[in-house]
C-alpha positions, 0 to 999 in steps of 0.5 A: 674343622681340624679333625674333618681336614686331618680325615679328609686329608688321610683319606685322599692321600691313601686314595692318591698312593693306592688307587690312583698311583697303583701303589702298595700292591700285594704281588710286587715281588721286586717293587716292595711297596710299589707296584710289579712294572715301574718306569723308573729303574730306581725306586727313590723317585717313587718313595719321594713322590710318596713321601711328598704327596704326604707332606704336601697333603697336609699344607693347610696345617702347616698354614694353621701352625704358622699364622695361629700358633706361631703368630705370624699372621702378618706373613699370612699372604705369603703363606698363602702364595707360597703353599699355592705354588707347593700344591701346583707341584703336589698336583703335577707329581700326582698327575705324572704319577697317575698317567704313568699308572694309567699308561702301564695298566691300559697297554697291559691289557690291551685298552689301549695301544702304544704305537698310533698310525699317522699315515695319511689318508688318501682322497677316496678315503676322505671322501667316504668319509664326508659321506660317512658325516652327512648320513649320520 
């Protein structure tokens, strides 16, 4: 069990900084170790992030110290609760990491638009519209 977990663990955390964070390219010339556009001007939010999805990847281990090896097992609920709210936080750090990844790669190359018209409609339009819907 350990050793499928450790692999497992390993694996989708470099999947997490490389491919879905964008991080660890070959051309960052001022972003060693990040990518070349970053959001951010400082660069230790990333490298916290980094090091957090690491250490956060690996709570199931940290269960099996404490409840096996340290035989706290009467705390075991706890540590259950506690490592729950910690992956919460690992999730949303990845999922901001990941929409800000997402965002810098599909406006650069133009999949995607920053600005989104909210004009209203007028009434032909809308009526073009319907039309539109029962002829489909």
């Amino acid at each position: 069990y350990v050793l499928s977990a450790t692999v497992s663990s390993c694996f989708t955390y470099v999947w997490d900084i490389e491919m879905d964070w964008g991080f660890f390219e070959y051309t960052t010339g001022s972003n060693p170790f990040l990518r070349d556009e970053l959001v951010y001007s400082s660069s230790s939010f990333y490298f916290f992030a980094i090091f957090e999805d690491l250490v956060l990847r690996f709570s199931w281990a940290y269960q099996i110290l404490l409840t096996d090896y340290l035989g706290l097992k009467e705390y075991s609920e706890l540590f259950v609760s506690v490592f729950a709210m910690l992956e919460m936080v690992r999730r949303f750090v990845w999922n901001f990491f990941r929409l800000e990844n997402e965002h810098i790669n599909n406006c650069g190359k133009f999949r995607a638009v920053r600005d989104i018209s909210v004009a209203p409609i007028d009434a032909s339009d809308q009526h073009g519209i319907i039309n539109l819907a029962f002829v489909l």
